[in-house]
C-alpha positions as a Markdown table, in Angstrom:
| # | Residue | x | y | z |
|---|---|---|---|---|
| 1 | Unk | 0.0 | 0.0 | 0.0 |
| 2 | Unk | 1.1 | 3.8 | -0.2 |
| 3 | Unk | 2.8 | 5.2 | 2.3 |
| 4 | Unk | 0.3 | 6.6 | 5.0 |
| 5 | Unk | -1.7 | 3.6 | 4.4 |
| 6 | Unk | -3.8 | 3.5 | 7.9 |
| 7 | Unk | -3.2 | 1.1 | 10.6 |
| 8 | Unk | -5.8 | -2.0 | 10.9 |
| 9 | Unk | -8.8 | -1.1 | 12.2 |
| 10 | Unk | -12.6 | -1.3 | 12.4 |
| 11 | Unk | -14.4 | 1.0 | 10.4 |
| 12 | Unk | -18.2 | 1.4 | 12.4 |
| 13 | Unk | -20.9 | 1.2 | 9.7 |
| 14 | Unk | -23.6 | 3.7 | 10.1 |
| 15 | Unk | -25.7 | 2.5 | 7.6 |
| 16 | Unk | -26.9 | -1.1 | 6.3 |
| 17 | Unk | -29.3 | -2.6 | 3.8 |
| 18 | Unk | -32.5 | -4.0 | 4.2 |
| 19 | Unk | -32.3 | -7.7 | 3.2 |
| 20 | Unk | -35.9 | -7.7 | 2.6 |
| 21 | Unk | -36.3 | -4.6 | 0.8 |
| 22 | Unk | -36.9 | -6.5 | -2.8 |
| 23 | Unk | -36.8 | -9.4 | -4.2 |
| 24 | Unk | -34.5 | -10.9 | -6.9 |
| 25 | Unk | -37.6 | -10.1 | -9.4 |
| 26 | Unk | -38.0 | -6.8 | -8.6 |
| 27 | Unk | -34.5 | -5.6 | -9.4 |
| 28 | Unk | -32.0 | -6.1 | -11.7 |
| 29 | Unk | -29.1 | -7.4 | -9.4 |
| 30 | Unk | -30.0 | -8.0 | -5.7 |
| 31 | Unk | -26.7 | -5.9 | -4.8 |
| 32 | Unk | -23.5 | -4.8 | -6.1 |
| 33 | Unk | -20.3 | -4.3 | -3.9 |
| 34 | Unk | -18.1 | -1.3 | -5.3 |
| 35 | Unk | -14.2 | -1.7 | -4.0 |
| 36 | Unk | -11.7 | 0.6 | -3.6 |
| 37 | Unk | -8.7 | 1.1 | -2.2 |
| 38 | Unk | -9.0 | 4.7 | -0.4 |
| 39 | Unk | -11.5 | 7.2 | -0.4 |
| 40 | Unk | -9.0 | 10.2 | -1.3 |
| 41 | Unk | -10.7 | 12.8 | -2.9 |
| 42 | Unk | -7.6 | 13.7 | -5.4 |
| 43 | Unk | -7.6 | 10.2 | -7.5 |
| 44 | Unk | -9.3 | 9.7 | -10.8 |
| 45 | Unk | -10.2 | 5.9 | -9.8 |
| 46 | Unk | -12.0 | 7.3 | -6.7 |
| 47 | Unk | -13.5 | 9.4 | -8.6 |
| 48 | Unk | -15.3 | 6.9 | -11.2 |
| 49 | Unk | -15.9 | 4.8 | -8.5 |
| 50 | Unk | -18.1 | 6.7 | -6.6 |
| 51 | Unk | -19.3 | 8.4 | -9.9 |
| 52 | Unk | -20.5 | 5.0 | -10.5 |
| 53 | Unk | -21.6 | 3.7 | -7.9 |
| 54 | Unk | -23.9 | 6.7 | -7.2 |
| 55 | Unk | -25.4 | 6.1 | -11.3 |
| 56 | Unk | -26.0 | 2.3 | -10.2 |
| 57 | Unk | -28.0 | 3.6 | -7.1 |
| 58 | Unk | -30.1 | 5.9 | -8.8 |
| 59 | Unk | -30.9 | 3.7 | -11.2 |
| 60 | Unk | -32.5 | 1.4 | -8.9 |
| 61 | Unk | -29.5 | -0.9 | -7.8 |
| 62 | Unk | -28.6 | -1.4 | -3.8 |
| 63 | Unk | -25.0 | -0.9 | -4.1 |
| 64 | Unk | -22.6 | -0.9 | -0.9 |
| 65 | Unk | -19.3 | 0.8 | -1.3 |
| 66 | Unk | -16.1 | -1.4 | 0.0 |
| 67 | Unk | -12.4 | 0.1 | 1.2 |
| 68 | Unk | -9.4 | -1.0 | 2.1 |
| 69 | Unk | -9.3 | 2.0 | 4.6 |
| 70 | Unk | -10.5 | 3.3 | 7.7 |
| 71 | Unk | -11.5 | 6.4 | 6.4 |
| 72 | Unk | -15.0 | 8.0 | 7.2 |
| 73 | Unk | -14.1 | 11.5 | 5.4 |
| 74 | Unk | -13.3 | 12.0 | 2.0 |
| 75 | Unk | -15.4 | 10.3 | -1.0 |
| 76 | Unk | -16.8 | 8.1 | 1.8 |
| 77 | Unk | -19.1 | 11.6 | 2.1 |
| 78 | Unk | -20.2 | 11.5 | -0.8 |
| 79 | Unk | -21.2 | 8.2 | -0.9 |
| 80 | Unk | -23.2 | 8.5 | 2.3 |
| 81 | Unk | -24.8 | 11.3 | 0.6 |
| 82 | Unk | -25.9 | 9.7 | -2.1 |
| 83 | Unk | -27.3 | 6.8 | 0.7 |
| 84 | Unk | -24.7 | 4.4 | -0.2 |
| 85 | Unk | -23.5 | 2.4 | 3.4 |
| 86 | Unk | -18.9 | 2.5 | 3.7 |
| 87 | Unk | -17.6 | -0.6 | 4.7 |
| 88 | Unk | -14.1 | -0.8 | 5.6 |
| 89 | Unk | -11.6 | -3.6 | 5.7 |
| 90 | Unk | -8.3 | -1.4 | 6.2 |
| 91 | Unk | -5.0 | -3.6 | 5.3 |
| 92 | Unk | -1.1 | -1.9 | 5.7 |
| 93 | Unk | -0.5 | -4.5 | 3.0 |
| 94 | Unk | -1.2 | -7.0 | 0.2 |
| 95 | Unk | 0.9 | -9.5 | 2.0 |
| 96 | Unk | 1.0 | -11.2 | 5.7 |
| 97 | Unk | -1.2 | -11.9 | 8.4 |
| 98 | Unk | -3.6 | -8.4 | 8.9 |
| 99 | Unk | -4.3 | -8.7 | 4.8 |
| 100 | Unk | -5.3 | -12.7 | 5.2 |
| 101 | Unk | -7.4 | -11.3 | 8.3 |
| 102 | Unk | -9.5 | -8.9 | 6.6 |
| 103 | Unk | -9.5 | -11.1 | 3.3 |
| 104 | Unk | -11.3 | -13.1 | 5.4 |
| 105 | Unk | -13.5 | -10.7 | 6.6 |
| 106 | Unk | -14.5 | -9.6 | 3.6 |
| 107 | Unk | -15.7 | -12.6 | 2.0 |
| 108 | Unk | -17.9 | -13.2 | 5.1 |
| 109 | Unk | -19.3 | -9.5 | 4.3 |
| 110 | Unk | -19.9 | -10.5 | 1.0 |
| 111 | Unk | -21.7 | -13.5 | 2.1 |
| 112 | Unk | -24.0 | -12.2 | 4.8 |
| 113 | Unk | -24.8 | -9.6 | 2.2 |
| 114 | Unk | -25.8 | -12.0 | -0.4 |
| 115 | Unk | -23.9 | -10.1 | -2.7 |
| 116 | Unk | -24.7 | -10.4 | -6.3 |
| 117 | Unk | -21.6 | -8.7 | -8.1 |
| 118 | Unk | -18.3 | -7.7 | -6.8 |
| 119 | Unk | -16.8 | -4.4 | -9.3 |
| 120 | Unk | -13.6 | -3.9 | -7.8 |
| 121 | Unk | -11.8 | -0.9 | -9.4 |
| 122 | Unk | -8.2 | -0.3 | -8.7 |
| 123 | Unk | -4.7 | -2.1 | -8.0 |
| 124 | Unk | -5.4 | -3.3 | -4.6 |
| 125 | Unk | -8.6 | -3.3 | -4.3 |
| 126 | Unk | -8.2 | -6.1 | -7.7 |
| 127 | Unk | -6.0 | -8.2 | -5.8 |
| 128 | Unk | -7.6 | -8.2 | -2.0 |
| 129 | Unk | -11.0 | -8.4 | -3.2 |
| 130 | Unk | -10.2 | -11.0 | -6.1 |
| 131 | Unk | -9.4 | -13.1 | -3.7 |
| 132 | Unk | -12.4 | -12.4 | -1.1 |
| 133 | Unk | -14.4 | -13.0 | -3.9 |
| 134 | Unk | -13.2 | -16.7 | -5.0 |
| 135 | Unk | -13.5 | -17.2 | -0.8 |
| 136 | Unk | -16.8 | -16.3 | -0.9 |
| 137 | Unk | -18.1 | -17.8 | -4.5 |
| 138 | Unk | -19.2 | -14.5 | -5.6 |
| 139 | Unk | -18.8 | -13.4 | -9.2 |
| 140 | Unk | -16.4 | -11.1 | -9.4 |
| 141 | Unk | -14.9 | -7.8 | -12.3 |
| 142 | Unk | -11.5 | -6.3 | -12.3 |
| 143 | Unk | -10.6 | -3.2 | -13.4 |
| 144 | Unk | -7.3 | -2.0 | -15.2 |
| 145 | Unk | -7.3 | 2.1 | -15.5 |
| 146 | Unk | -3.7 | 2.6 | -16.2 |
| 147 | Unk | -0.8 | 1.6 | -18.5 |
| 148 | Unk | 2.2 | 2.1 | -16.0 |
| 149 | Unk | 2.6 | 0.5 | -13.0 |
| 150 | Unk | 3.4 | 2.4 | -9.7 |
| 151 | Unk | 5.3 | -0.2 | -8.1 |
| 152 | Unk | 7.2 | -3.6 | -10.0 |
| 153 | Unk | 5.3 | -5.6 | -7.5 |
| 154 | Unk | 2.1 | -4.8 | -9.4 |
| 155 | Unk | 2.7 | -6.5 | -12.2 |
| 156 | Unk | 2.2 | -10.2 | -10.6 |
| 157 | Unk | -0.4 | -8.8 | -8.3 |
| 158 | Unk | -2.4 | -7.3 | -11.5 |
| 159 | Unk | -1.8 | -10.8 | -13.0 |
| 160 | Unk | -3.1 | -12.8 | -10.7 |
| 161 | Unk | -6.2 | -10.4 | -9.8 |
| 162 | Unk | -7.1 | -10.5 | -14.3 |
| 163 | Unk | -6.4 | -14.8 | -14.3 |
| 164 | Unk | -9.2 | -14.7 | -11.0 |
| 165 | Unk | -12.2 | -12.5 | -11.8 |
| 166 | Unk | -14.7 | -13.5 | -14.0 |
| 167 | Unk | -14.0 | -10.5 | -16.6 |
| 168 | Unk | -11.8 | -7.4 | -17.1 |
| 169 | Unk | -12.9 | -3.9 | -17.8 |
| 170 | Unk | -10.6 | -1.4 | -19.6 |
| 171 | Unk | -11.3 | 2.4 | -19.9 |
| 172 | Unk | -9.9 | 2.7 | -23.3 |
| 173 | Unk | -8.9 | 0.4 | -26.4 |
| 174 | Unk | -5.1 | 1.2 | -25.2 |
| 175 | Unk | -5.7 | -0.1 | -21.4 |
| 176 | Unk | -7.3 | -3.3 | -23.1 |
| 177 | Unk | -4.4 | -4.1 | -25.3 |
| 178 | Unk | -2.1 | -3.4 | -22.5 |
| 179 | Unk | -4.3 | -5.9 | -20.4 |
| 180 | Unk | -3.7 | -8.0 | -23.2 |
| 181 | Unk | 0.5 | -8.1 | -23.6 |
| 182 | Unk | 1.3 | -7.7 | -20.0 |
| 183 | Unk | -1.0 | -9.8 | -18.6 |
| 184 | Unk | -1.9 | -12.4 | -21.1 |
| 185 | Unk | -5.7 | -12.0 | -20.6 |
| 186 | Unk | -7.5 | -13.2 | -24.0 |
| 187 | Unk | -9.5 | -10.5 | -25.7 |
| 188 | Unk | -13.0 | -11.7 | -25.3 |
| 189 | Unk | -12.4 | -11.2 | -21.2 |
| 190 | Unk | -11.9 | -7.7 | -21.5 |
| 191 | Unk | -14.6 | -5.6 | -21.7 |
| 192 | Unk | -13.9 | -1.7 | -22.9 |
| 193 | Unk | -16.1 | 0.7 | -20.7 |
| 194 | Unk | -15.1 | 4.2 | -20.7 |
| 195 | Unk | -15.0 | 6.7 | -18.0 |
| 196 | Unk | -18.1 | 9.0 | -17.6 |
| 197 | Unk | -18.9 | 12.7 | -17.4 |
| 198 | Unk | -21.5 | 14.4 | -14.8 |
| 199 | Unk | -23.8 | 16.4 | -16.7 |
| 200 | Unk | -23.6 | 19.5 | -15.3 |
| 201 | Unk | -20.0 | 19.6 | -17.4 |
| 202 | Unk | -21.8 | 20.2 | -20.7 |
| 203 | Unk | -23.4 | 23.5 | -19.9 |
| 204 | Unk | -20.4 | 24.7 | -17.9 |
| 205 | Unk | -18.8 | 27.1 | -20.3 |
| 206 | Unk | -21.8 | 29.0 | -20.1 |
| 207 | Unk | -20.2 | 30.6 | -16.6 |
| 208 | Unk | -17.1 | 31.5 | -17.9 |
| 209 | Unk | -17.2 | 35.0 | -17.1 |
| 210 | Unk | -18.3 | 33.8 | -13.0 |
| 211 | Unk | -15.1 | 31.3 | -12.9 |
| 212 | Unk | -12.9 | 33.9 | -14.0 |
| 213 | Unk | -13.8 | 36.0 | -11.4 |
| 214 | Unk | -13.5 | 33.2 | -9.2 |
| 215 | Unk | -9.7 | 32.8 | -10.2 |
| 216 | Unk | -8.7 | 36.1 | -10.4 |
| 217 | Unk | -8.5 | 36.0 | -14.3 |
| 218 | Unk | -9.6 | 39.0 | -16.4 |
| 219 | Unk | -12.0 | 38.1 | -19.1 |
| 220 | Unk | -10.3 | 39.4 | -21.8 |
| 221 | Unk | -7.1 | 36.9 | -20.6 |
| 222 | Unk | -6.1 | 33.7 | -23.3 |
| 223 | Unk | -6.4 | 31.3 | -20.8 |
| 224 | Unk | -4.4 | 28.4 | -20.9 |
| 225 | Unk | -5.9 | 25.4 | -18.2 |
| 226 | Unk | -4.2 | 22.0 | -16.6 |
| 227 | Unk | -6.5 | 20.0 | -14.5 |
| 228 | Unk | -4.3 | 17.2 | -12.7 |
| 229 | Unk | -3.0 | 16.1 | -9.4 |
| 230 | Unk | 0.4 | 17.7 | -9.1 |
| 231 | Unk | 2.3 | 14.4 | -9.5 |
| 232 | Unk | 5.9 | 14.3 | -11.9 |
| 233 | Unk | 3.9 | 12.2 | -14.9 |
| 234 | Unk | 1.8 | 14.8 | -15.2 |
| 235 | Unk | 4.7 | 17.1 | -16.3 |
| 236 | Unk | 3.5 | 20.4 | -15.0 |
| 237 | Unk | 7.4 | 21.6 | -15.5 |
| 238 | Unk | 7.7 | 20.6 | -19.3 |
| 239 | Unk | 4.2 | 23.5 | -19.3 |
| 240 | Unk | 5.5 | 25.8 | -17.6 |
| 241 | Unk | 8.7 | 25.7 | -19.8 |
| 242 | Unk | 6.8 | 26.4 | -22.9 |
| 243 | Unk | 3.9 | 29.0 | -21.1 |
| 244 | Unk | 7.0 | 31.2 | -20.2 |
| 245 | Unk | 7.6 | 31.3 | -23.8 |
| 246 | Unk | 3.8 | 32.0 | -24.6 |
| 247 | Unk | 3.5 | 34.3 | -21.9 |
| 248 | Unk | 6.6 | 36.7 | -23.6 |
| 249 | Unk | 4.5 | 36.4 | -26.9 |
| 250 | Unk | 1.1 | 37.0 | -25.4 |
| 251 | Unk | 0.6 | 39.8 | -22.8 |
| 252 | Unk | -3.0 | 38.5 | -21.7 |
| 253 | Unk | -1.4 | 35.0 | -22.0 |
| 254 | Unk | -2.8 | 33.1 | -18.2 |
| 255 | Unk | -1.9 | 29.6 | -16.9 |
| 256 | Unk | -4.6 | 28.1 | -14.4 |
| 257 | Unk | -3.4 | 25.1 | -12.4 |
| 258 | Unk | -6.1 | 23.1 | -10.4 |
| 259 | Unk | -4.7 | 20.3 | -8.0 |
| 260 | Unk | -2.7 | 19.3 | -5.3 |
| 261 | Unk | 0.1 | 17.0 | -4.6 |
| 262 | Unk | 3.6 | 16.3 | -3.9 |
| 263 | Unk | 4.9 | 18.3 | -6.7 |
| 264 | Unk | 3.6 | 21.5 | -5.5 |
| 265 | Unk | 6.9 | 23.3 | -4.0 |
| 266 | Unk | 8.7 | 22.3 | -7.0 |
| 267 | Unk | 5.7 | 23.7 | -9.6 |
| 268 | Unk | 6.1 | 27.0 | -7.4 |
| 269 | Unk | 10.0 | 27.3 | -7.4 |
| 270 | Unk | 9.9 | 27.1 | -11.3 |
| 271 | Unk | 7.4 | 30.1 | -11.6 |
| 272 | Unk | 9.4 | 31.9 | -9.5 |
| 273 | Unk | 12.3 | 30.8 | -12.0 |
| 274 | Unk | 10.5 | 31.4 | -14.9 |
| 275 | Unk | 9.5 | 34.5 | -13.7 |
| 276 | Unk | 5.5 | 33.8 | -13.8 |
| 277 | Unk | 4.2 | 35.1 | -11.1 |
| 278 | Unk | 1.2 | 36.6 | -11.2 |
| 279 | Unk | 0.3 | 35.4 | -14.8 |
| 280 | Unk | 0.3 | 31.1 | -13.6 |
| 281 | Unk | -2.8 | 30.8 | -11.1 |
| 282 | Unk | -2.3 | 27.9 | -8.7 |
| 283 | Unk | -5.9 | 27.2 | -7.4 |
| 284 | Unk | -5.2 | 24.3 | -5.7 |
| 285 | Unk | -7.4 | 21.3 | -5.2 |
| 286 | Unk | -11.3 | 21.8 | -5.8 |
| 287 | Unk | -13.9 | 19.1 | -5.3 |
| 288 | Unk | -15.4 | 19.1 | -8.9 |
| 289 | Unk | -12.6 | 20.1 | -10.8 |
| 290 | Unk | -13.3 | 19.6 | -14.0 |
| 291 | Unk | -15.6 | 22.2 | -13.7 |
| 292 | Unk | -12.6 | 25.0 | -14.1 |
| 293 | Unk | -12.5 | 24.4 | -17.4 |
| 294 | Unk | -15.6 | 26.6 | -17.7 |
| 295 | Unk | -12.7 | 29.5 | -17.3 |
| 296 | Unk | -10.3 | 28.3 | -19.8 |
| 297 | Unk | -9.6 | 28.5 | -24.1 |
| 298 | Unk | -7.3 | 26.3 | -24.1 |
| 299 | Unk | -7.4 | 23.2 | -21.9 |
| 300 | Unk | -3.3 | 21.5 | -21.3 |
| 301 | Unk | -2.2 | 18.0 | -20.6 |
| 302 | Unk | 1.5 | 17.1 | -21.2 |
| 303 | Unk | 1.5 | 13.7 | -19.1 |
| 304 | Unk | 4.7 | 11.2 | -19.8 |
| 305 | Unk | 2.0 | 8.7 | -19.1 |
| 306 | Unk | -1.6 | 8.0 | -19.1 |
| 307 | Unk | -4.4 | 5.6 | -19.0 |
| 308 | Unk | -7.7 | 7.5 | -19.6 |
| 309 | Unk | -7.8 | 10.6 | -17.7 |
| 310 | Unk | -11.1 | 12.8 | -16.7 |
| 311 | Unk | -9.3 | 15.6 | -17.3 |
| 312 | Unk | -9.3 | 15.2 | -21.3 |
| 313 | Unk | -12.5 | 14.3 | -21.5 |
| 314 | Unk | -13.8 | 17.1 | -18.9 |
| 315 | Unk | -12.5 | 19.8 | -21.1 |
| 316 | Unk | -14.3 | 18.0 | -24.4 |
| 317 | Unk | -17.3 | 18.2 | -22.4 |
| 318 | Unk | -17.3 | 21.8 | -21.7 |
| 319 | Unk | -16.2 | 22.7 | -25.0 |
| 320 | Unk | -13.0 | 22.9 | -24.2 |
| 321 | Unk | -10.1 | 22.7 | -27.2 |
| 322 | Unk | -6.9 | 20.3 | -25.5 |
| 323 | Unk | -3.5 | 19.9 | -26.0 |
| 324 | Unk | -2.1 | 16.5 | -24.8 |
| 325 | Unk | 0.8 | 13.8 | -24.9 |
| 326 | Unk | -0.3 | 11.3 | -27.6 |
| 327 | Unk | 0.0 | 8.5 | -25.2 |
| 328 | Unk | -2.0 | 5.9 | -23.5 |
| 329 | Unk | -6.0 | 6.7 | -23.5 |
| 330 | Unk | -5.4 | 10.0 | -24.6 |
| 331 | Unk | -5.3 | 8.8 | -28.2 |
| 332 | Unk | -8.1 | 6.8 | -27.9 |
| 333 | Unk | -10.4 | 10.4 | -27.2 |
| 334 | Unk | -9.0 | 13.0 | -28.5 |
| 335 | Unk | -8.4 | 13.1 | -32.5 |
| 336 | Unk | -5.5 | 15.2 | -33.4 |
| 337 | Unk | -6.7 | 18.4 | -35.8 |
| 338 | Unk | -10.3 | 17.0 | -35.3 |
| 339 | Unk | -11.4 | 17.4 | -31.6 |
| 340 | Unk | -7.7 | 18.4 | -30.4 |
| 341 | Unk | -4.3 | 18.7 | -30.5 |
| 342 | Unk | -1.5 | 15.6 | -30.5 |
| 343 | Unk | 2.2 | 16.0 | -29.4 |
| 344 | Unk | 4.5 | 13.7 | -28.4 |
| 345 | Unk | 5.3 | 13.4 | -24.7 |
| 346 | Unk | 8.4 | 15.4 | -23.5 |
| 347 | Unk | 8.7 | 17.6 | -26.4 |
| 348 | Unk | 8.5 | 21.0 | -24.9 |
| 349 | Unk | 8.7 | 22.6 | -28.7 |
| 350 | Unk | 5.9 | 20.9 | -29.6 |
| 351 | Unk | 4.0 | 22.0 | -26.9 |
| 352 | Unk | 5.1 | 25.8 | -27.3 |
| 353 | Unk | 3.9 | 25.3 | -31.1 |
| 354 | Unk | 1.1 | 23.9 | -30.3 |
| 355 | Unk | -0.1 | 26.4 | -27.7 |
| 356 | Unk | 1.2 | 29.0 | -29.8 |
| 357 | Unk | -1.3 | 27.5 | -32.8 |
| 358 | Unk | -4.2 | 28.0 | -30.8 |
| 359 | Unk | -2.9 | 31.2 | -29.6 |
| 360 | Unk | -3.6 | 32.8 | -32.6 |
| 361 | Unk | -6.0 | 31.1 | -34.3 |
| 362 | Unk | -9.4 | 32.0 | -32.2 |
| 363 | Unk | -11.7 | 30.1 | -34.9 |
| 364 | Unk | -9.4 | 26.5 | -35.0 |
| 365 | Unk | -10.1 | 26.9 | -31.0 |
| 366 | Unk | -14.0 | 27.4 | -31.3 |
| 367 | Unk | -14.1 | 24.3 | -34.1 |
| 368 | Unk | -11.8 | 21.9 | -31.9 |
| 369 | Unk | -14.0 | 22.9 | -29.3 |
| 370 | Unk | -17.7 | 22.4 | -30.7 |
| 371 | Unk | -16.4 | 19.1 | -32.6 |
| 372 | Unk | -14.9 | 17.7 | -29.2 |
| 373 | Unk | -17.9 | 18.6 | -27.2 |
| 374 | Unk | -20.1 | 16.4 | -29.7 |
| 375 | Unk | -18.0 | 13.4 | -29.3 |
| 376 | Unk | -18.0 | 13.7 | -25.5 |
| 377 | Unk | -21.5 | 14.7 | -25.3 |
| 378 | Unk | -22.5 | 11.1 | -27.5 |
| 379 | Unk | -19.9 | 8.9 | -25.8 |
| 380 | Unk | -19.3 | 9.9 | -22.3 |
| 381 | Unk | -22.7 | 10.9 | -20.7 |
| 382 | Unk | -23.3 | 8.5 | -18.4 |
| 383 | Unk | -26.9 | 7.5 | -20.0 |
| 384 | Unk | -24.7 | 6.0 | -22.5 |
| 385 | Unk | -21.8 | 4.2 | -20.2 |
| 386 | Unk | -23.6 | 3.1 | -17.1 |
| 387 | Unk | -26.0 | 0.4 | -19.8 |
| 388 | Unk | -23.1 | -0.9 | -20.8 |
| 389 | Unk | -21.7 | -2.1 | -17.4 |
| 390 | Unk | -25.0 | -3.1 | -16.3 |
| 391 | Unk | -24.8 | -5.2 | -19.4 |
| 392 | Unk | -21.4 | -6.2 | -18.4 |
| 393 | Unk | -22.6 | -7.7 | -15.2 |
| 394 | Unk | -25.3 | -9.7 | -16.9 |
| 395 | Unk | -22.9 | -11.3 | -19.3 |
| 396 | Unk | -21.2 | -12.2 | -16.1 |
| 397 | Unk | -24.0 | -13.5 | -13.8 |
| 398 | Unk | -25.1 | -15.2 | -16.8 |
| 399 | Unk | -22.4 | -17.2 | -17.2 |
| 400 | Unk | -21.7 | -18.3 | -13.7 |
| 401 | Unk | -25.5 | -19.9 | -13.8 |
């Protein structure tokens, strides 16, 4: 687990399900438990998750949310809020006696539940719950949302989570053939179910002029916008390299940088190098942050590395035009001169040119914009995800009967 991992402990439930409250005819499956490994409010897995999870409630679902933490803050507030009951079986580790404990635990939980369908979504959560799963003879989908792994160990743990579960879901043709030559797993286990928007993102440019005000940025400012936790992958430095270029060629020329994370000292001591203060806005973490995009022109994403982010496919949604690495996912939503701009990852002339493109060119921004909206608005609504996954978990209750 990450460092800061908590120690083991119980996590008090303050809310259950009613075991009587329908009966298998009256609903499509009796209950769904939704793993994850922490309920941090920064990730993008966390944040599908519980995106998820609340679209299977509302559609008529009982769906129980499942942690490998003992936190009771966080997303775990969001999914009260949306009355789905936090269960935690907190672990330091993948490995040794307190994992094999709550491993143990778990597939008692699932049992008592009568759980229908486990959908576990990230690294650990794959392997722990994997497992629980086969312990408790509960069907059982893993979920691969990323091409590199953070740790070597991953690789055997990913394996052996994909060669368990009853199917694989991949957000993005590139995450399934990656499923594919790493891990072995033949095609026709892996499922490709994409990532999925909130609504309120497709009206959101409508209040550009209120989130300028909200982050200091003059309306008449070219606003360039990067939406990411502040993590080295995410190569805020390589954008800041080529904005101070921007920045000497365009007077109104403002960077906007929402999120948080270990990187943050070192993304302020280059604008002080770079000599960008007060034109690069640091905004920090904000709870629906794709919604910033409703301030920006020009929407930024020079990651090394990528599975399918929300950020790329926030800014389509808002009508955004984006620059990003052509690498992982990214390829697979954005095409390059169509509904955004390509560059190769590292490349910090390319980025400069291609910031500098859009820069001047007002009209290529409005049709990259309007053309990406209309692919996001047809693909990644969650109206057209969430029946796919429900479809998903027939194909796999179906053929476990």
């Amino acid at each position: 687990m990450p460092s800061g991992s908590p120690t083991v402990v119980a996590l008090s439930i303050d809310a259950d399900l009613d075991h009587d409250s329908a009966t298998s005819a009256d609903r499509p499956f009796r209950r769904i438990a939704s793993c994850i490994n922490s309920m941090s409010v920064s990730g993008g897995s966390e944040l599908n998750a519980v995106r998820t999870a609340e679209q299977l409630a509302q559609r008529g679902h009982q769906v129980v949310a499942v942690t490998l933490t003992s936190d009771t803050g966080g997303m775990a507030v969001r999914y009260r809020a949306a009355g789905i009951p936090v269960h935690g079986f907190p672990v330091r580790s993948l490995i040794g006696v307190g994992a094999f404990q709550q491993l143990r635990r778990a597939a008692k939980f699932f049992r008592d539940m009568d759980i229908d369908i486990i959908h576990a979504h990230d690294c650990y959560s794959n392997f722990l719950m994997v497992l629980a799963a086969r312990l408790a003879g509960v069907p059982v989908l893993a979920s691969k949302r990323w091409i590199h792994q953070t740790f070597p160990q991953h690789r055997y743990t990913d394996w052996l989570a994909f060669h368990l579960a009853d199917g694989v879901l991949a957000n993005s043709d590139e995450v399934r053939r990656t499923v594919e030559r790493a891990e072995r797993i033949s095609t026709n286990r892996i499922t490709v179910v994409p990532n999925f928007l909130d609504d309120d993102l497709f009206g959101a440019h409508a209040a550009r002029s209120e989130w300028r005000s909200r982050f200091g940025l003059p309306d008449d400012a070219l606003v360039f916008c990067i939406v990411a936790q502040l993590r080295p992958e995410k190569n805020h430095g390589l954008l800041l390299e080529a904005f101070a270029l921007i920045a000497r060629e365009f007077p109104t020329a403002r960077l906007l940088i929402v999120g948080d994370g270990p990187e943050r000292e070192r993304i302020e001591q280059a604008v002080d190098r770079l000599h960008l203060r007060g034109v690069v806005h640091m905004a920090g973490y904000l709870p629906r942050a794709g919604l910033a995009f409703s301030a920006a022109d020009v929407a930024v994403l020079p990651s090394q590395h990528e599975g399918f982010p929300n950020s790329v496919i926030e800014a389509m949604a808002t009508g955004t035009p984006v620059i990003a690495s052509a690498v992982g996912g990214i390829r697979d939503a954005l095409t390059s001169g169509e509904t955004g701009l390509l560059i190769p990852p590292n490349d910090v002339s390319a980025l400069e040119t291609a910031m500098r493109t859009l820069a001047l060119d007002p009209s290529l921004r409005r049709n990259l914009g309007v053309r990406a909206q209309v692919v996001a608005d047809s693909r990644y609504r969650a109206s057209s995800v969430i029946p796919r996954l429900e479809q998903l978990y027939t194909n796999i209750l179906g053929a476990r009967a």
